[in-house]
Biopython code that builds the backbone (N, CA, C, O; Angstrom):
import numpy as np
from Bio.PDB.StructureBuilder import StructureBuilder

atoms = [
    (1, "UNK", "N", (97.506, 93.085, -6.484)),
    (1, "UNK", "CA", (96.525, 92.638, -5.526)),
    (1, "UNK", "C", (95.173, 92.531, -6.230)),
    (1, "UNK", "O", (94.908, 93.252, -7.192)),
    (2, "UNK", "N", (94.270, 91.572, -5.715)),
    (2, "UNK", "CA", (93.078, 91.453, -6.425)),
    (2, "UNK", "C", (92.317, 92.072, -6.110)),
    (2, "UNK", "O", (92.212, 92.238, -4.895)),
    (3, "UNK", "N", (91.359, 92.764, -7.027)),
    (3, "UNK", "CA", (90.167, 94.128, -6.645)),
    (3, "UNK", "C", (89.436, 93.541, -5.475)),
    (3, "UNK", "O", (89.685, 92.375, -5.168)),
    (4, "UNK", "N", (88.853, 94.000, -5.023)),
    (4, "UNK", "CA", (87.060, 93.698, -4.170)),
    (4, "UNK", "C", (86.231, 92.836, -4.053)),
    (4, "UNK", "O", (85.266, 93.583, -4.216)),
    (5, "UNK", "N", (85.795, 91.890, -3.907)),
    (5, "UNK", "CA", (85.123, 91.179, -3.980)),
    (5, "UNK", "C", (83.697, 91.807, -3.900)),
    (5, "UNK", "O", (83.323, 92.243, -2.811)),
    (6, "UNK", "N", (82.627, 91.900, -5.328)),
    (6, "UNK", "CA", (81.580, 93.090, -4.979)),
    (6, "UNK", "C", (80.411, 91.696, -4.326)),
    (6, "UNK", "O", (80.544, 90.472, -4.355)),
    (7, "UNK", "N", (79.424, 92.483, -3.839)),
    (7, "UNK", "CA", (78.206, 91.261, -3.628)),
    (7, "UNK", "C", (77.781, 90.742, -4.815)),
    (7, "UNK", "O", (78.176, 91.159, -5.903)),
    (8, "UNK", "N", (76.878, 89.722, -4.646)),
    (8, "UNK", "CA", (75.757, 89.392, -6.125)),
    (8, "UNK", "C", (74.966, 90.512, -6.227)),
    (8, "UNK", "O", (74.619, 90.696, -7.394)),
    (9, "UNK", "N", (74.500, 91.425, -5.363)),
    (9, "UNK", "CA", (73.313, 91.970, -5.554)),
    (9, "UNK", "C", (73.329, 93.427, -4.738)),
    (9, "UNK", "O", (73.461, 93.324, -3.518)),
    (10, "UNK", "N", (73.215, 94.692, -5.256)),
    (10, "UNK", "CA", (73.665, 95.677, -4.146)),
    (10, "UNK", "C", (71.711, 96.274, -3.664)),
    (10, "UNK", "O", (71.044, 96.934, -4.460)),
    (11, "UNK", "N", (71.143, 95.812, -2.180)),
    (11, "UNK", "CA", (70.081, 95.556, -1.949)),
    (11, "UNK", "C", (69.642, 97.224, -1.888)),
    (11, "UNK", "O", (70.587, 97.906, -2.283)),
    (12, "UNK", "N", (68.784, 97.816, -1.603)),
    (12, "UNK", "CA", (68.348, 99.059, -1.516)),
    (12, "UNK", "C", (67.716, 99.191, -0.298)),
    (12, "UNK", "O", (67.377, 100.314, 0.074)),
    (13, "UNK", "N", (67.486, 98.135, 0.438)),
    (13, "UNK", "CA", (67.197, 98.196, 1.744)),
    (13, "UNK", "C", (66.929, 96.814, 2.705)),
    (13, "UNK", "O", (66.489, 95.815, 2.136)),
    (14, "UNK", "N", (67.131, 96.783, 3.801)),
    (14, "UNK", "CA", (67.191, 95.562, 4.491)),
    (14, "UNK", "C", (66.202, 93.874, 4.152)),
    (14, "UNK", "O", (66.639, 92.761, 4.445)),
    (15, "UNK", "N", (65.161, 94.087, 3.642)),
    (15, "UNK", "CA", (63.814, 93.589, 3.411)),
    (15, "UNK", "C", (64.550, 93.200, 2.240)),
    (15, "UNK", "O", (64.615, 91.970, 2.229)),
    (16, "UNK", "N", (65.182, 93.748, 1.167)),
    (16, "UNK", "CA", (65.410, 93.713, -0.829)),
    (16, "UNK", "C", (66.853, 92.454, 0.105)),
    (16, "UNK", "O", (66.814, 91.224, 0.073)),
    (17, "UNK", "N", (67.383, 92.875, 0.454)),
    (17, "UNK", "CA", (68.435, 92.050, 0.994)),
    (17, "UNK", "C", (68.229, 90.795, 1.566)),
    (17, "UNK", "O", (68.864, 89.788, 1.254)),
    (18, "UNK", "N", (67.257, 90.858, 2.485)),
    (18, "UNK", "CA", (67.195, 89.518, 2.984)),
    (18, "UNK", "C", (66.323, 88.650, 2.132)),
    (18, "UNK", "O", (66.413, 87.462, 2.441)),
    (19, "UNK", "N", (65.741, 88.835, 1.432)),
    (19, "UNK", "CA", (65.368, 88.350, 0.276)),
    (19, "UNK", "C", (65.623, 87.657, -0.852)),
    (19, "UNK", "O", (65.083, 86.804, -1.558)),
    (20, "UNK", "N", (66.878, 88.458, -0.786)),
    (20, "UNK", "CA", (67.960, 88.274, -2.150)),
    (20, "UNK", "C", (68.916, 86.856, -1.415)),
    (20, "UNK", "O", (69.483, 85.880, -1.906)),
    (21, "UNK", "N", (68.725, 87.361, -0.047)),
    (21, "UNK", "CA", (70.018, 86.220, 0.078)),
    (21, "UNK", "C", (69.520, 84.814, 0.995)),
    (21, "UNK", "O", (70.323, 84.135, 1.633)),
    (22, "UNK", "N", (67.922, 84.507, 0.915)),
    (22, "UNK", "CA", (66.918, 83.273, 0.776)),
    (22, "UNK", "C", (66.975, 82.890, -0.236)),
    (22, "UNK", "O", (67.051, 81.686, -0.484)),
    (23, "UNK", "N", (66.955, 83.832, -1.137)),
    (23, "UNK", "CA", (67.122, 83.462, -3.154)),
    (23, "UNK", "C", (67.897, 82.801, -3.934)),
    (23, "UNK", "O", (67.646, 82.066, -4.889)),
    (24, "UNK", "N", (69.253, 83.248, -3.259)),
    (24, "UNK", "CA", (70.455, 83.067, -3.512)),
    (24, "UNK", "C", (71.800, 82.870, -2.428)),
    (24, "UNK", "O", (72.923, 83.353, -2.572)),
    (25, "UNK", "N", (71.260, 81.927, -1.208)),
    (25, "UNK", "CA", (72.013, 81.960, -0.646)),
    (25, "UNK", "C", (73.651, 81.257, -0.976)),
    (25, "UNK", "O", (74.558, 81.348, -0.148)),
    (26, "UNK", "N", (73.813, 80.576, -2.299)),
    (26, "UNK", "CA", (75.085, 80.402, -2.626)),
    (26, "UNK", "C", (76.051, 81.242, -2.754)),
    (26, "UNK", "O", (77.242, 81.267, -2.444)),
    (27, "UNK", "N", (75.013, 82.215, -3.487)),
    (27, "UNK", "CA", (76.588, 83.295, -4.309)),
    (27, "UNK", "C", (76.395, 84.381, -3.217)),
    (27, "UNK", "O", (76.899, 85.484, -3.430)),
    (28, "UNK", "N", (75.519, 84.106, -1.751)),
    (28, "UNK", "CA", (75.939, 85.008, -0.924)),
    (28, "UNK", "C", (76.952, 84.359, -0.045)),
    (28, "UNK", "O", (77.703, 85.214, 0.425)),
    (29, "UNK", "N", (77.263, 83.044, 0.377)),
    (29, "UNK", "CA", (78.408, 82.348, 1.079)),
    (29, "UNK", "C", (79.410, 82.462, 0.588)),
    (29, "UNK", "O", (80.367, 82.613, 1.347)),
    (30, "UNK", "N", (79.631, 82.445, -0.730)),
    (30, "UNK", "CA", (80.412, 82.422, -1.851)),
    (30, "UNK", "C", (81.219, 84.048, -1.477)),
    (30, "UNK", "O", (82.365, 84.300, -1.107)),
    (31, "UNK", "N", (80.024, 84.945, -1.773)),
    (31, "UNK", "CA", (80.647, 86.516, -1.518)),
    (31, "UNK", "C", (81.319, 86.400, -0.295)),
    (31, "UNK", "O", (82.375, 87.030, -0.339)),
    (32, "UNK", "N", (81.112, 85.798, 0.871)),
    (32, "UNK", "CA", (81.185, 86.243, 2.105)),
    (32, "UNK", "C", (82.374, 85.308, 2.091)),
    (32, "UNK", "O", (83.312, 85.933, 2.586)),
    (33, "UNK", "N", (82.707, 84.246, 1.792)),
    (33, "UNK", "CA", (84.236, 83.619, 1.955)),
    (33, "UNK", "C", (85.262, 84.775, 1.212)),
    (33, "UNK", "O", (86.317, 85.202, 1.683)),
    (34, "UNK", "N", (84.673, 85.123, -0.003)),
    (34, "UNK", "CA", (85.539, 85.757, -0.666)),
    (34, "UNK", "C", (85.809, 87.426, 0.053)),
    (34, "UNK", "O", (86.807, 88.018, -0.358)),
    (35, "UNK", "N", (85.288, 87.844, 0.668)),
    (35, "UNK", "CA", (85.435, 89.087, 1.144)),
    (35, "UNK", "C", (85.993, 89.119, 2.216)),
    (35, "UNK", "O", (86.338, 90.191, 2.713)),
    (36, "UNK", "N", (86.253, 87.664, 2.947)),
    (36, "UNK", "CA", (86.861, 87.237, 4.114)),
    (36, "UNK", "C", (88.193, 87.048, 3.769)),
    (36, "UNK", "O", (89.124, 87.423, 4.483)),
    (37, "UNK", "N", (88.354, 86.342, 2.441)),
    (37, "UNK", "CA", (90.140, 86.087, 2.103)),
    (37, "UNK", "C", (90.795, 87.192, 1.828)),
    (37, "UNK", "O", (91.953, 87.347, 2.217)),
    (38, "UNK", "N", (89.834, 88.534, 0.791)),
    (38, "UNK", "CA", (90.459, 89.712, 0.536)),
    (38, "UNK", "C", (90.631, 90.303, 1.681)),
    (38, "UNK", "O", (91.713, 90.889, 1.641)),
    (39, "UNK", "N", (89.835, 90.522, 3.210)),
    (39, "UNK", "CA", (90.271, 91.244, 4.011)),
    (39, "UNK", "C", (91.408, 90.819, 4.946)),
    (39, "UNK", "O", (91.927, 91.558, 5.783)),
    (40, "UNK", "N", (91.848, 89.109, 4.628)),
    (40, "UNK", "CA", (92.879, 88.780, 5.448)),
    (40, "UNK", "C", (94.341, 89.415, 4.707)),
    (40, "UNK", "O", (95.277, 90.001, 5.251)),
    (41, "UNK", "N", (94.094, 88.980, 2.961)),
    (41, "UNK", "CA", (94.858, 89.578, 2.428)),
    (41, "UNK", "C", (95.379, 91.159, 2.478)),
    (41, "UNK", "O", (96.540, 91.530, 2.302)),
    (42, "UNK", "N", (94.236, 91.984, 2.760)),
    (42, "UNK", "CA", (94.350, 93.209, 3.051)),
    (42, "UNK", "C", (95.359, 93.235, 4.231)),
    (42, "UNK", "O", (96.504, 93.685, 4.187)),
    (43, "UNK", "N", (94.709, 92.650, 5.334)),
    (43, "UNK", "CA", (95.574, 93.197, 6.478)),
    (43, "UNK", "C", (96.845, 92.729, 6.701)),
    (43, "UNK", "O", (97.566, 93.296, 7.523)),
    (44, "UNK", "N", (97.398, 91.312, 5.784)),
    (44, "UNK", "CA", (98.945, 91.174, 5.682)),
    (44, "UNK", "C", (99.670, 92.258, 4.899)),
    (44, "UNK", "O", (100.808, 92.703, 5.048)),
    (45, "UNK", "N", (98.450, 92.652, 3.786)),
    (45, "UNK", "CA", (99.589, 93.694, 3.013)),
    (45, "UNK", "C", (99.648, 95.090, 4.203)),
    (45, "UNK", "O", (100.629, 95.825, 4.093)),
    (46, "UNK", "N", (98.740, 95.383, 5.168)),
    (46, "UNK", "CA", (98.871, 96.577, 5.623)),
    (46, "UNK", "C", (100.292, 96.255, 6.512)),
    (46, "UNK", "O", (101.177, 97.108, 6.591)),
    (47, "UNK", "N", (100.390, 95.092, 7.087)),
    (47, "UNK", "CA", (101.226, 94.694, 7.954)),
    (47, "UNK", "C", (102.815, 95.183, 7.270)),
    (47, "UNK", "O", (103.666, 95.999, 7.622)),
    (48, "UNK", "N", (102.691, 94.245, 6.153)),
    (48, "UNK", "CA", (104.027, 94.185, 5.350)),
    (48, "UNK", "C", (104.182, 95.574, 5.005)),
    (48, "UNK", "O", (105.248, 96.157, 4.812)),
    (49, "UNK", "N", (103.251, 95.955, 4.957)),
    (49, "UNK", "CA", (103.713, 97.732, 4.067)),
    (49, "UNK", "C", (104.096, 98.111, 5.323)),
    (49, "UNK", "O", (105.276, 97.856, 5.567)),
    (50, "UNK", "N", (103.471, 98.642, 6.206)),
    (50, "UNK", "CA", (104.233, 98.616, 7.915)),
    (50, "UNK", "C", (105.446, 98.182, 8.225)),
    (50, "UNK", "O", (106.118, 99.058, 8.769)),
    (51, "UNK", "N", (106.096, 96.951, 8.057)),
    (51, "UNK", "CA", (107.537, 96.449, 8.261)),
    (51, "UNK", "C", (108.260, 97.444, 7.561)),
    (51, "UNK", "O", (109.131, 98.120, 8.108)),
    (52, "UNK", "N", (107.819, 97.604, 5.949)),
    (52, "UNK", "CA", (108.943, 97.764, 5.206)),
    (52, "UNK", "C", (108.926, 99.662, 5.419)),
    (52, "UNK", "O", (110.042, 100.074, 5.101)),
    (53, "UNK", "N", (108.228, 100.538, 5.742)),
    (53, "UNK", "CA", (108.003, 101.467, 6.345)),
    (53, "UNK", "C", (109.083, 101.473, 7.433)),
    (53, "UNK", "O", (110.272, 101.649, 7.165)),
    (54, "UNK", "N", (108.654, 101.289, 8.578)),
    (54, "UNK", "CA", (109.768, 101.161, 9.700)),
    (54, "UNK", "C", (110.920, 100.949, 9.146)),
    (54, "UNK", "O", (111.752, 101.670, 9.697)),
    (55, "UNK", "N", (111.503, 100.145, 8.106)),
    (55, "UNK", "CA", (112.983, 99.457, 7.780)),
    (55, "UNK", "C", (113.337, 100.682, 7.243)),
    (55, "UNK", "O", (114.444, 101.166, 7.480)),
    (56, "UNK", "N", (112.307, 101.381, 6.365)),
    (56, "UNK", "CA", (112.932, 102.763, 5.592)),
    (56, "UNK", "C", (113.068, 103.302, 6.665)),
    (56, "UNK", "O", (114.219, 103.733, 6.599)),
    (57, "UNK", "N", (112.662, 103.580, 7.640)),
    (57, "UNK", "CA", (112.836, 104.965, 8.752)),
    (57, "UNK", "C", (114.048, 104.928, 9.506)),
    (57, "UNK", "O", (114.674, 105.883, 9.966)),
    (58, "UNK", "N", (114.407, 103.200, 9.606)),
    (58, "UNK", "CA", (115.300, 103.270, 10.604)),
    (58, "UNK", "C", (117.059, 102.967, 9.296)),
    (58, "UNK", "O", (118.141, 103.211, 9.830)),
    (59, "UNK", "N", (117.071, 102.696, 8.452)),
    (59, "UNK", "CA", (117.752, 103.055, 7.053)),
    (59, "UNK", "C", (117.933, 104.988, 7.217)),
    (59, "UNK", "O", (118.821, 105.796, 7.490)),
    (60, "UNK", "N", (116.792, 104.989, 6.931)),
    (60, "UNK", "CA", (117.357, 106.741, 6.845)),
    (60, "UNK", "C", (117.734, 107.568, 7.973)),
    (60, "UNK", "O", (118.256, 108.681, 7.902)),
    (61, "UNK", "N", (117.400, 106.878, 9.098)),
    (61, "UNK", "CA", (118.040, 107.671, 10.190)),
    (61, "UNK", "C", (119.236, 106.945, 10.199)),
    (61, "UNK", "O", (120.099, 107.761, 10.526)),
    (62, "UNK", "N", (119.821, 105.708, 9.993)),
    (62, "UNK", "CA", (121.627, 105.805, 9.638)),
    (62, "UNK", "C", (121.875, 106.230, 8.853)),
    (62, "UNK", "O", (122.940, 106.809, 9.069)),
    (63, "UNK", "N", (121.484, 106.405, 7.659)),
    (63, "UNK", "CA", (122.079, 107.223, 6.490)),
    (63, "UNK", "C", (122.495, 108.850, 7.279)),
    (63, "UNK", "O", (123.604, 109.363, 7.435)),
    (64, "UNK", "N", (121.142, 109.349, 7.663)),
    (64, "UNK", "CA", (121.618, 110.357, 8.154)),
    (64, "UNK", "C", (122.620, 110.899, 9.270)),
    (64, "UNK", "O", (122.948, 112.027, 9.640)),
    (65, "UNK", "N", (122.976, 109.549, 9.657)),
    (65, "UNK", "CA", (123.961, 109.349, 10.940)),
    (65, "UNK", "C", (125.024, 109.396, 10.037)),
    (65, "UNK", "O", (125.529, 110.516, 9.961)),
    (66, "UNK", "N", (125.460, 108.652, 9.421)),
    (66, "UNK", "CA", (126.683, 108.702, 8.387)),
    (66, "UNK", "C", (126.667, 109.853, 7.691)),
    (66, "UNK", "O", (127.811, 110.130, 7.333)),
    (67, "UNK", "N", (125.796, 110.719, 7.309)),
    (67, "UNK", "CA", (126.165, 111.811, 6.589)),
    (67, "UNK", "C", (126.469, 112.866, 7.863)),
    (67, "UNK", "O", (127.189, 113.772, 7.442)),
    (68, "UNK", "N", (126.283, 112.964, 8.685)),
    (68, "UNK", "CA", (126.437, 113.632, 9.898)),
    (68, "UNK", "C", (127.972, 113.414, 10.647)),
    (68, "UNK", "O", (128.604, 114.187, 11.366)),
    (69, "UNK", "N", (128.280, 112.093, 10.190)),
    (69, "UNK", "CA", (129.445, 111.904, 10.430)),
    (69, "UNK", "C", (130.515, 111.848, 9.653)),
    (69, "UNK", "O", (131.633, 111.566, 10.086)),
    (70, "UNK", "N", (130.229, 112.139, 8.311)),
    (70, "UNK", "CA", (130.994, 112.109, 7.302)),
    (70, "UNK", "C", (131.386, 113.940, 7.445)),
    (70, "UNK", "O", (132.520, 114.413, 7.359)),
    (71, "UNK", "N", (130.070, 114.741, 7.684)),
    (71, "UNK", "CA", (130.708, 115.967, 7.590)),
    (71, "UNK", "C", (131.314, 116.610, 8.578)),
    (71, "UNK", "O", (131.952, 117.660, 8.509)),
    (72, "UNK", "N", (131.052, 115.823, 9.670)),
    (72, "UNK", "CA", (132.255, 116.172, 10.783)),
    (72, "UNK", "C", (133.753, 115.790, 10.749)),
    (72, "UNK", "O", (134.636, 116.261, 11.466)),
    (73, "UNK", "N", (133.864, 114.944, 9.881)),
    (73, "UNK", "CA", (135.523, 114.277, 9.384)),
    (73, "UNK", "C", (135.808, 115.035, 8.374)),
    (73, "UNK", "O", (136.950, 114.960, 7.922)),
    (74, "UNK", "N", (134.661, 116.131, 7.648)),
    (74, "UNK", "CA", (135.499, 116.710, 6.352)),
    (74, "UNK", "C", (135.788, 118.015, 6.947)),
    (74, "UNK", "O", (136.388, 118.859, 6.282)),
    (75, "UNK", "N", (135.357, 118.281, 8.313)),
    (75, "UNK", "CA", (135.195, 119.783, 8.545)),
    (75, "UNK", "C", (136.377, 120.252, 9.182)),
    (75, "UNK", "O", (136.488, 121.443, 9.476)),
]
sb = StructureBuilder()
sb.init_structure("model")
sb.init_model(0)
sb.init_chain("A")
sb.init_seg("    ")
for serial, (resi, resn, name, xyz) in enumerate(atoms, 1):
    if name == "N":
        sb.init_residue(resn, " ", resi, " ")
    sb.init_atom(name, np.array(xyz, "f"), 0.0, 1.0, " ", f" {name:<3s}", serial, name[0])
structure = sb.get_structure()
């Protein structure tokens, strides 16, 4: 996955900021698309990690059904 998208400029206070981004309002649109694609990306991977979570849970509760039933046929 790709790191962070950092700003152009890390401001020290509201005034240094809005300043910076009259100055430079490219590579602040620029930041702000890009911090928009990483957080969509973020939240599919939270999603997908979520699916595949659940698939393990419901996997290991048959596994554990079959071992539950395996040791009642050996007993």
């Amino acid at each position: 996955m790709a790191s962070r998208p950092l700003p152009p400029f890390l401001p020290e206070n509201e005034a240094a900021f809005f300043e910076h981004v009259r100055e430079f309002p490219a590579q602040w649109y620029k930041y702000c698309s890009e911090i928009y694609e990483y957080s969509d990306k973020i939240d599919q991977h939270l999603i997908d990690t979520r699916t595949d979570l659940d698939q393990s849970r419901r996997d290991n509760a048959e596994l554990r059904a079959n071992e539950t039933d395996l040791k009642q046929e050996l007993a």
